[in-house]
C-alpha positions as CSV (number, residue, x, y, z in Angstrom):
1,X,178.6,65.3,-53.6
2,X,176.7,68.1,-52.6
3,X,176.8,70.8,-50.0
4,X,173.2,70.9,-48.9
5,X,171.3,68.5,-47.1
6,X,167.6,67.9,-49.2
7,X,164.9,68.8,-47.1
8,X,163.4,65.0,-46.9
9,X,166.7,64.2,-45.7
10,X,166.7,66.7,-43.1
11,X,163.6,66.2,-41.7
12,X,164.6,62.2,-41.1
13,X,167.8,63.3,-39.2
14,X,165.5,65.2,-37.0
15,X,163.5,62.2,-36.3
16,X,166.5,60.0,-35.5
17,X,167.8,62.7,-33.6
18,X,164.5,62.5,-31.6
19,X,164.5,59.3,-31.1
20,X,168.6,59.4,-30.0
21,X,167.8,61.5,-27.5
22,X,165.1,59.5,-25.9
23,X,167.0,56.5,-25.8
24,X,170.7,57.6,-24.8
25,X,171.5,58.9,-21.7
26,X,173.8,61.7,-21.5
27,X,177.5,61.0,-20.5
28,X,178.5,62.8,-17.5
29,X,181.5,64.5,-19.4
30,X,183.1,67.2,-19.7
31,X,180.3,69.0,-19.2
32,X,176.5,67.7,-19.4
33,X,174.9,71.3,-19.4
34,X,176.8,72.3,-22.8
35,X,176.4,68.8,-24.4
36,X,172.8,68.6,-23.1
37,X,172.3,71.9,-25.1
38,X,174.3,70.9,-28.0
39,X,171.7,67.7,-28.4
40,X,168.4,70.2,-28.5
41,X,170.3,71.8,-31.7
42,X,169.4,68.6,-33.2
43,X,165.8,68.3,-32.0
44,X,162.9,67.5,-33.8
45,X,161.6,70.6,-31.9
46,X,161.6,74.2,-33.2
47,X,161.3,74.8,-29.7
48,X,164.4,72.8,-27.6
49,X,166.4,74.2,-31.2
50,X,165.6,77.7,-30.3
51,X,166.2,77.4,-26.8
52,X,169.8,75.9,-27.8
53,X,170.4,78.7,-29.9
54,X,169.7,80.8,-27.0
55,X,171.8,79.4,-24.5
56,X,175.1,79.3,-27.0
57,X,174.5,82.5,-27.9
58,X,174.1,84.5,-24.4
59,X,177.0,82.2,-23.3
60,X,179.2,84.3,-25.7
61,X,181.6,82.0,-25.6
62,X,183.5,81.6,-29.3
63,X,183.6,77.8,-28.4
64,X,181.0,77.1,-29.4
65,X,181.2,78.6,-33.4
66,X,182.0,75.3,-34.5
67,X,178.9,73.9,-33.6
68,X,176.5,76.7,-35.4
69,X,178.8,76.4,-38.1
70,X,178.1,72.8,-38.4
71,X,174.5,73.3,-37.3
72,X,173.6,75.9,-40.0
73,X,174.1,73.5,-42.5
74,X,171.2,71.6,-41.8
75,X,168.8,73.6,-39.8
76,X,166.7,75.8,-40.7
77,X,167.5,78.0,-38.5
78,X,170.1,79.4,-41.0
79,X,169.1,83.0,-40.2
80,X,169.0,83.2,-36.3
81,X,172.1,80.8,-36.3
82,X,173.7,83.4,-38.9
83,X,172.9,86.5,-36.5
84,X,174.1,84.4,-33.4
85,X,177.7,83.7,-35.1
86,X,177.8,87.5,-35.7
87,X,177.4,88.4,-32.4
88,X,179.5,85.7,-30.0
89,X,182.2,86.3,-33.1
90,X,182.1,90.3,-34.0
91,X,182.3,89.1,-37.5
92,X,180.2,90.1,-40.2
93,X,180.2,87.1,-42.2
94,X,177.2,84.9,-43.7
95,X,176.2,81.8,-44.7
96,X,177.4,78.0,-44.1
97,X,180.5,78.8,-46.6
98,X,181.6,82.2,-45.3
99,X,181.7,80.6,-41.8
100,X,183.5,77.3,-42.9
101,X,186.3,79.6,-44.7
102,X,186.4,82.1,-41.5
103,X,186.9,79.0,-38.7
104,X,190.0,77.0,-41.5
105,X,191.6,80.6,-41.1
106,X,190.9,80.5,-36.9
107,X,193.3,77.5,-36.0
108,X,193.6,79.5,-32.5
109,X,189.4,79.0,-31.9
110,X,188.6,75.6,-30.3
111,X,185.3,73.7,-30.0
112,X,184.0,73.0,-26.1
113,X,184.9,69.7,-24.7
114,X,182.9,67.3,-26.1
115,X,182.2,68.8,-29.3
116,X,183.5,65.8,-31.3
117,X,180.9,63.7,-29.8
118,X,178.3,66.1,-30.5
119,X,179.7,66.1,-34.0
120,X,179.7,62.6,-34.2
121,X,176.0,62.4,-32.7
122,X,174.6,64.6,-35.4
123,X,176.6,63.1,-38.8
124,X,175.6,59.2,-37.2
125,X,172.0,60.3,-37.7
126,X,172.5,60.7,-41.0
127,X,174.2,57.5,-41.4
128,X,174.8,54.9,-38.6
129,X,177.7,53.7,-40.1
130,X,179.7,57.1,-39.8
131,X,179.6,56.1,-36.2
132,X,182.8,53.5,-37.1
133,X,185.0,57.4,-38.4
134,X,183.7,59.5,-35.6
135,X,183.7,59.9,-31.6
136,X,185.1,61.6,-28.5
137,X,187.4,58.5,-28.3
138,X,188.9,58.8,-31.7
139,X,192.8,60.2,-32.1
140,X,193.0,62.8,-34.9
141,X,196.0,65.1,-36.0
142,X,193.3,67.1,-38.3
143,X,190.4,70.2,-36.6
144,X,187.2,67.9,-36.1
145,X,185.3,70.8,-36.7
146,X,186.7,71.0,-40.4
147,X,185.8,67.3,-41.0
148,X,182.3,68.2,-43.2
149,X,179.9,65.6,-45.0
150,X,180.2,65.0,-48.7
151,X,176.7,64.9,-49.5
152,X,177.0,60.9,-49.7
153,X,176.9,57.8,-46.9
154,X,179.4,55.4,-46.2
155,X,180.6,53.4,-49.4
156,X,177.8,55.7,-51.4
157,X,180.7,56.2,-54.1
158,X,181.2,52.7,-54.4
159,X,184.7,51.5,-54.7
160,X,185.9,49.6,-57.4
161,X,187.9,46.1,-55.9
162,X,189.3,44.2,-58.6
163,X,187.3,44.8,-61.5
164,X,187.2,42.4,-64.6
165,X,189.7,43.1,-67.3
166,X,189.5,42.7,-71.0
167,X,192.2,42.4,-73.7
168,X,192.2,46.1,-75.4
169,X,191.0,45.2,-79.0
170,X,187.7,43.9,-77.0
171,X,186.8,47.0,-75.2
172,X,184.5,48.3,-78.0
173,X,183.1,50.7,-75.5
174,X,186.6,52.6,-75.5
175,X,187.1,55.7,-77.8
176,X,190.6,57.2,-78.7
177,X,189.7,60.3,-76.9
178,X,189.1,59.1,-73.3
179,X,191.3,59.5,-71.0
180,X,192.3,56.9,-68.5
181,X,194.6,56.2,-66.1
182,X,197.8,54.3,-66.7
183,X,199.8,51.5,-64.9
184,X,202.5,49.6,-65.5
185,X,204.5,47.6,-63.3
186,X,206.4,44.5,-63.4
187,X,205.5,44.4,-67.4
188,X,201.9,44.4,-66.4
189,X,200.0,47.1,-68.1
190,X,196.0,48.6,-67.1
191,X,194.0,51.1,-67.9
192,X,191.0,52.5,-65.8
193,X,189.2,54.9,-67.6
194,X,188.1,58.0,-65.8
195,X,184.7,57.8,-67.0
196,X,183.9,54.7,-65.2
197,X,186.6,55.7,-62.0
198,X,184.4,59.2,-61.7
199,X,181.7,56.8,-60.2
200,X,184.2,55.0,-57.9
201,X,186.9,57.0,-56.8
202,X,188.8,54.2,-54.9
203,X,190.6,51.3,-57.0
204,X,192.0,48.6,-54.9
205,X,194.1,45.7,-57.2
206,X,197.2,43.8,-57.8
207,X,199.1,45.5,-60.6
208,X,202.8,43.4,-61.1
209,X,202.2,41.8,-58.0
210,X,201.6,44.8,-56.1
211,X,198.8,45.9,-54.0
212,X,197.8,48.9,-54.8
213,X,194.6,51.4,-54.0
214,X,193.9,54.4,-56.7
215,X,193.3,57.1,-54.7
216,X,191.0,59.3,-56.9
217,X,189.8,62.5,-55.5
218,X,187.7,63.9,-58.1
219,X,187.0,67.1,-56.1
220,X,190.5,67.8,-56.3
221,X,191.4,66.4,-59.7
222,X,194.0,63.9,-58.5
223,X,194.6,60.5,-58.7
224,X,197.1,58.9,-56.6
225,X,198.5,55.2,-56.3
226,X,199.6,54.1,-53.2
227,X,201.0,50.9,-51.8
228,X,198.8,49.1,-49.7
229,X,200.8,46.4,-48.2
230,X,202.4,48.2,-44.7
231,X,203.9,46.8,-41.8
232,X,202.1,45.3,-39.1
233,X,199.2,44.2,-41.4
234,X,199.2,40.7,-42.9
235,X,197.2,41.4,-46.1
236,X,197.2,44.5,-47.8
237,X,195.0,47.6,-46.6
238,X,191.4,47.8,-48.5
239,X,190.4,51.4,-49.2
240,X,186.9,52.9,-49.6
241,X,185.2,56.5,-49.4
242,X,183.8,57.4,-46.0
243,X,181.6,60.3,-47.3
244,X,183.6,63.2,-45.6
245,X,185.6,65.5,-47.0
246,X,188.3,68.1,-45.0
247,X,189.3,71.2,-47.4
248,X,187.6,69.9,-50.2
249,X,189.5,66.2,-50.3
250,X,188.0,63.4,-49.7
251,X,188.9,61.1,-46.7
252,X,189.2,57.5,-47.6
253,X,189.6,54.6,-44.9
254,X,190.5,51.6,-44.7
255,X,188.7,48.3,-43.6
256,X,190.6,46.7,-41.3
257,X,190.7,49.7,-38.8
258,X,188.3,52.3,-39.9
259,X,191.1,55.0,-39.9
260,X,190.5,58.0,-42.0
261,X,193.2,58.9,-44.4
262,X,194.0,62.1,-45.7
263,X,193.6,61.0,-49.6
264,X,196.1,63.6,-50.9
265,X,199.2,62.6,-48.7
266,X,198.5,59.2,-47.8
267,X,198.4,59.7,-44.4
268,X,195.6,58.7,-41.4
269,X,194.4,61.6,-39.7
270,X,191.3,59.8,-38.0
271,X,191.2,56.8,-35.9
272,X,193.4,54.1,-34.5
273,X,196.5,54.6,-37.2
274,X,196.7,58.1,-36.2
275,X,199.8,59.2,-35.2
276,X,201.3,55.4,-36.0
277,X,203.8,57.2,-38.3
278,X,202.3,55.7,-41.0
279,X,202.4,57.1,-45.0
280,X,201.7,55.4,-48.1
281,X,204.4,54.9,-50.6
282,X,203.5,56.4,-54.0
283,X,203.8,55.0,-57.5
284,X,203.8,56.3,-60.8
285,X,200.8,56.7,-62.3
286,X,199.5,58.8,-65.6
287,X,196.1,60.0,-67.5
288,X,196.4,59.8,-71.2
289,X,194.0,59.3,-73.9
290,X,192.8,55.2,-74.5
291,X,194.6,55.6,-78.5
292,X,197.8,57.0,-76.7
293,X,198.0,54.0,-74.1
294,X,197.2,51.5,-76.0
295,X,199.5,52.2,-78.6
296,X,202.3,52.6,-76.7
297,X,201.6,50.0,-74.5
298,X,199.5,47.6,-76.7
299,X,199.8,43.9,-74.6
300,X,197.6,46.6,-71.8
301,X,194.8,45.1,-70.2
302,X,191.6,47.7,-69.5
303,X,188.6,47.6,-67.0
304,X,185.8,46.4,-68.2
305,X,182.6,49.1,-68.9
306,X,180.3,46.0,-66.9
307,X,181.1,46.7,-63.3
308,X,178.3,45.2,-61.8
309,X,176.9,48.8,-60.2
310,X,174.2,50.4,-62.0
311,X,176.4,53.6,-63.5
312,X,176.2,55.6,-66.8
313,X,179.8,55.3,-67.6
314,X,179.3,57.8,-70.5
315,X,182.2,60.5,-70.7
316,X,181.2,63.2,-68.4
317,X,178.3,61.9,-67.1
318,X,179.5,61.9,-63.6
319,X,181.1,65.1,-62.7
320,X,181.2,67.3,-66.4
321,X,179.1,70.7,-64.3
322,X,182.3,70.8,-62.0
323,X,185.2,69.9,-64.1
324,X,183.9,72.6,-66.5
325,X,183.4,75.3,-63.5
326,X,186.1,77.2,-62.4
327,X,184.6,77.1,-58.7
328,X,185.0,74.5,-56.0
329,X,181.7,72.3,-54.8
330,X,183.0,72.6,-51.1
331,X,185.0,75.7,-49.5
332,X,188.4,75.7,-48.4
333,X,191.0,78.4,-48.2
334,X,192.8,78.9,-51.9
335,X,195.7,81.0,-52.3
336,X,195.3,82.3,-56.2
337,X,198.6,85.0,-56.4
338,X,199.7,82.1,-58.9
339,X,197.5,79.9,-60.5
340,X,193.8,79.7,-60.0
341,X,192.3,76.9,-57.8
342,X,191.5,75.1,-60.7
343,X,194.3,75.2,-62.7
344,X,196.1,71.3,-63.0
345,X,199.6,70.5,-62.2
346,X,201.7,67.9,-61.7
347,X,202.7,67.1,-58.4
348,X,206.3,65.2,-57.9
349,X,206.5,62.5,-55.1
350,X,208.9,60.7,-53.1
351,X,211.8,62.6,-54.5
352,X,212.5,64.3,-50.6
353,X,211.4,67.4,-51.6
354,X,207.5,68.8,-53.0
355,X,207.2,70.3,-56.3
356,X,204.8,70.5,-58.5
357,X,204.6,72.3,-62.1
358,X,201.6,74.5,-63.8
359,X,200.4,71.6,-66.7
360,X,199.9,74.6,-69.3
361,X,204.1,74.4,-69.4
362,X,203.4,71.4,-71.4
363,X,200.9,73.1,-74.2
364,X,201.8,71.2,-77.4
365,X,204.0,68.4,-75.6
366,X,207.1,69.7,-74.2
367,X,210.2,68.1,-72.0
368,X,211.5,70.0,-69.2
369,X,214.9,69.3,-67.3
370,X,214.5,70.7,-63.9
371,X,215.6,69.6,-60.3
372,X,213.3,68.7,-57.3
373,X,215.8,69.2,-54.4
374,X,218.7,66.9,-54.5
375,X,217.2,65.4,-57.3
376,X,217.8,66.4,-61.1
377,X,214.9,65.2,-63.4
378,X,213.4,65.4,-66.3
379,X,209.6,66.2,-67.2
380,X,207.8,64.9,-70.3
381,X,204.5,66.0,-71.0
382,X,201.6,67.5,-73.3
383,X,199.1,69.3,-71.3
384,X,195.8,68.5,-73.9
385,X,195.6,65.0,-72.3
386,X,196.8,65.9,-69.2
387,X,200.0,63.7,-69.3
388,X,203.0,63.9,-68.0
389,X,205.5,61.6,-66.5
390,X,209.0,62.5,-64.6
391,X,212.5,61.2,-64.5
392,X,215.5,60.6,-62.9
393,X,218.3,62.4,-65.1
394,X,221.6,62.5,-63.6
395,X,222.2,65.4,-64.9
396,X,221.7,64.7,-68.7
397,X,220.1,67.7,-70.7
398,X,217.3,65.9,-73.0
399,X,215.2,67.5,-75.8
400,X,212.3,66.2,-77.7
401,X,212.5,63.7,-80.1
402,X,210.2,63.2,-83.3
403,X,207.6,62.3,-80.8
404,X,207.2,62.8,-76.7
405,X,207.9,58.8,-76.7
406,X,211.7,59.3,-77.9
407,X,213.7,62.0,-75.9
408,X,217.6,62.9,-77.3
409,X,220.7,64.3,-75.6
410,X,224.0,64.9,-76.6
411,X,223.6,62.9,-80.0
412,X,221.4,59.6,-78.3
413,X,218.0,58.5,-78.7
414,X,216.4,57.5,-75.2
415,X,213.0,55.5,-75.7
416,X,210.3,57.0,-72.9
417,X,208.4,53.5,-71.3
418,X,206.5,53.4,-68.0
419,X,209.3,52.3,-66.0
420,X,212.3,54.0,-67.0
421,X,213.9,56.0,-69.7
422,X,216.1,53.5,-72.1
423,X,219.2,54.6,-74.3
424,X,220.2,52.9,-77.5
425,X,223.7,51.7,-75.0
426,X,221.4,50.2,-72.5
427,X,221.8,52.7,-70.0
428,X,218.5,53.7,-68.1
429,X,216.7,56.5,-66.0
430,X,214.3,55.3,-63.5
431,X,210.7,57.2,-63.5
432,X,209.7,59.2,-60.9
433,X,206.2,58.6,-58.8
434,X,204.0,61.8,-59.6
435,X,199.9,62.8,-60.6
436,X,197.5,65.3,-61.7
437,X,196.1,67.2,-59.6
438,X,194.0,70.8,-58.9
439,X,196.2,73.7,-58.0
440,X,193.8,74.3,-54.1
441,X,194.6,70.8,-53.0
442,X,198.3,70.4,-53.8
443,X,199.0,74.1,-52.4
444,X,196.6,73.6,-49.6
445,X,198.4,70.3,-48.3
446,X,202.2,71.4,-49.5
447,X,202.3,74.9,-50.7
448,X,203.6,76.3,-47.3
449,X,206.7,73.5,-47.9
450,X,206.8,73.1,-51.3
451,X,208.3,74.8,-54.5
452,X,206.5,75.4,-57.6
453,X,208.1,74.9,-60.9
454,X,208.4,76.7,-64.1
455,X,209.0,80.4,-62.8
C-alpha cells in the first residue's frame, strides 16, 4: 500500500471525474451549492478546481477541512490547498499527513452535509467497485473523513479462500526459519506461512470444522482469527480486503453484505451490519517458526507455495522496507510514553478484560503468571519468533520446564499443546484466544480501556 496516488493514476481519476459529472445530475441535498462545489474539486479543469478552492476557502467555514484534506492527497493543488487549510483552520500545519493527524485529534470538527457522498464520488473514480463500501446512505459508527485509500482497489490484495494443503514433509519450499501462523482445533493442525499470507492478508477456511477468516493486518503486525459463522446468516461470512484503511488498519468486508469491518476488533463499522451488535469471536492463534510447528505438531498440514496468483512468496519479499522501519506507511495518532509504535505485543482476548504485554518480556523464552481481570493466566513465550500463547491457570504458579513445551508447578510437569495445558494427573488448563500485534494499533483501539502488562 502506498500513500500517494502515481501521477498516471491521477490523471485517469480526473477523466472519470469529468465524465461523472457530465453524466450525473446533482441530488438536490443537503445543499447543491456546497456539493456542486465539492464536485469541481475533482475536475479535470485547473480552472473549476481553483474556483472550488476559492469558494471553500472564503466560506471559512472549518466544515469543510475534511474535504481539502482528502483532496490534497491527490491534487495537485497541494500548495494552495495547504495555505487554504491554514487559513479557514489558524493552524500551521503542512502536508496530507500533518492534516490527517491534526483532524483524528478534532473529533469536535464535522464535514458539511453531504460530505460522505462527495467522499464516495471521488474514491468510486478510482475504483467503481468502492461504490459497494461508500455513500451518503451508508450507517457507520467510525469519522468518514478518517476512512483513507490504501493505495490498492477492491480485492487488489487478493484473499486467500481455501488454499491447497500439503502433508509437511512435502513442502520443500519451507525452511526451519519461517515463521507461520499456527492452528489447531479439533486435532486439526495448519500452518500458513507469513511469506505467502503477506500477499493475502485475509484467510477464509474450515479448521476442525470451524469457519474461520485470518484476519492479517500487515500494517499493523496482527493476525487475528475470527469465527465466521454468526447468527442470522446461513453460511458462514466470507472476508476480503476493501482497499481502505482507518488509523493505519485495514478494513476488511464481507461478501454477503459489503459491510466494512474494523479488522482489529472484529467489529462492522461501515454498512448494513453497523450497529447490528455484531463482534466476531476470537480463537487462538500463534506465529512460530515452520521447524518449531512442525515438530511440535508433526501430523500439521501447511499451505501450499502454488496458490494460483502470480506472487513471489520469498521471505520478505512483500513488506521487508516496513517491517524493518521503525515508521508507519499511513498516519495515525500513536501514544509512545511506553513502547514505540512499533514495538510487538501480545494482545489477550475474550478474557472480559484488554491486556496486552511488551513481547521483549519474553527475550530468551520466558513464562509469565499474571491475571487479565477476573482471570488468572499464564503466558508462555520466546520473543525471537514472536510466539507466545496464554492460559487459563486457576491460580497455579508455573515455571519453565527444560523446554517452553513442558511448564512445572509445585512438583508436576504440565505438557503445553495448542488447546490446553495437560498434567501428568490428567488435569487441564484451557488456552486462551490472543495475537501479535504492533504497539499503535492495539493502543489505538484499546489503550484508553485497557491495561498493559509487565510494569
Amino acid at each position: 500500500m502506498t500513500p500517494r496516488m502515481p501521477l498516471r493514476a491521477f490523471r485517469f481519476v480526473l477523466l472519470l471525474v469529468a465524465a461523472f459529472a457530465a453524466a450525473a445530475p446533482l441530488r438536490a441535498e443537503p445543499d447543491p451549492v456546497l456539493i456542486d462545489q465539492a464536485y469541481k474539486l475533482f475536475s479535470s479543469s485547473t480552472e473549476e478546481r481553483d474556483q472550488s478552492i476559492t469558494f471553500f476557502t472564503a466560506r471559512g467555514e472549518l466544515d469543510a477541512a475534511p474535504l481539502f484534506i482528502m483532496a490534497m492527497r491527490f491534487l495537485p493543488e497541494g500548495q494552495e490547498i495547504d495555505a487554504s487549510l491554514r487559513q479557514i483552520t489558524g493552524e500551521e500545519k503542512s502536508g496530507w499527513v500533518e492534516w490527517m493527524l491534526w483532524q483524528e485529534g478534532r473529533p469536535d470538527i464535522e464535514p458539511f452535509d453531504g460530505f460522505a457522498e462527495v467522499h464516495a464520488l471521488a474514491h468510486s473514480l478510482i475504483d467503481p467497485h468502492f461504490q459497494l463500501f461508500l455513500g451518503y446512505d451508508k450507517k457507520h459508527e467510525i469519522r468518514i473523513e478518517e476512512i483513507v485509500w490504501g493505495g490498492i482497489s477492491k480485492d487488489g490484495i487478493p484473499a486467500l479462500t481455501k488454499p491447497k494443503l500439503l502433508d509437511a514433509d512435502k513442502a520443500a519450499y519451507l525452511n526451519d526459519e519461517d515463521l507461520v501462523f499456527g492452528i489447531a482445533i479439533n486435532g486439526d493442525a495448519r500452518a500458513y506461512p507469513l511469506r505467502i499470507l503477506d500477499w493475502h492478508e485475509m484467510l477464509n477456511d474450515t479448521i476442525g470444522g470451524v469457519d474461520l477468516s485470518l484476519a492479517y493486518c500487515t500494517l499493523c503486525g496482527s493476525g487475528i482469527l475470527f469465527e465466521t459463522k454468526i447468527d442470522d446468516f446461513d453460511e458462514p461470512l466470507i472476508f476480503g480486503s476493501s482497499g481502505f484503511l482507518y488509523r493505519s488498519n485495514k478494513l476488511m468486508y464481507d461478501t454477503a453484505t459489503n459491510s466494512l469491518w474494523n479488522q482489529f476488533t472484529g467489529r462492522p463499522v461501515v454498512g448494513q451490519l453497523t450497529g447490528s451488535g455484531i463482534e466476531l469471536k476470537t480463537r487462538p492463534v500463534v506465529i512460530t517458526s515452520w521447524g518449531d510447528w512442525r515438530r511440535d505438531n508433526p501430523d500439521t498440514k501447511v499451505a501450499d507455495i502454488e496458490t494460483g496468483y502470480p506472487r513471489n512468496y520469498a521471505p520478505g519479499a512483500a513488506y521487508a522496507p516496513y517491517f524493518d522501519s521503525p515508521d508507519l506507511m499511513f498516519p495515525t495518532i500513536v501514544d509512545e510514553s511506553e513502547l514505540k509504535q512499533k514495538d510487538y505485543v501480545f494482545a489477550l482476548r475474550s478474557a472480559g478484560t484488554e491486556k496486552a504485554w511488551p513481547l521483549q518480556l519474553f527475550e530468551g523464552g520466558a513464562v509469565i503468571n499474571d491475571r487479565a481481570g477476573a482471570v488468572e493466566l499464564v503466558l508462555v513465550g520466546d520473543a525471537a519468533t514472536r510466539t507466545v500463547r496464554a492460559y487459563r491457570s486457576d491460580g497455579i504458579a508455573f515455571e519453565k520446564g527444560a523446554s517452553l513445551t513442558e511448564l512445572t508447578a509445585d512438583g508436576a510437569s504440565w505438557q503445553v499443546t495448542e488447546a490446553e495445558l495437560v498434567a501428568a494427573d490428567g488435569r487441564t488448563l484451557t488456552r486462551l484466544p490472543g495475537h501479535i500485534a504492533y504497539w499503535f494499533a492495539w493502543n489505538g483501539y484499546f489503550g484508553d480501556e485497557g491495561e498493559l502488562g509487565g510494569r
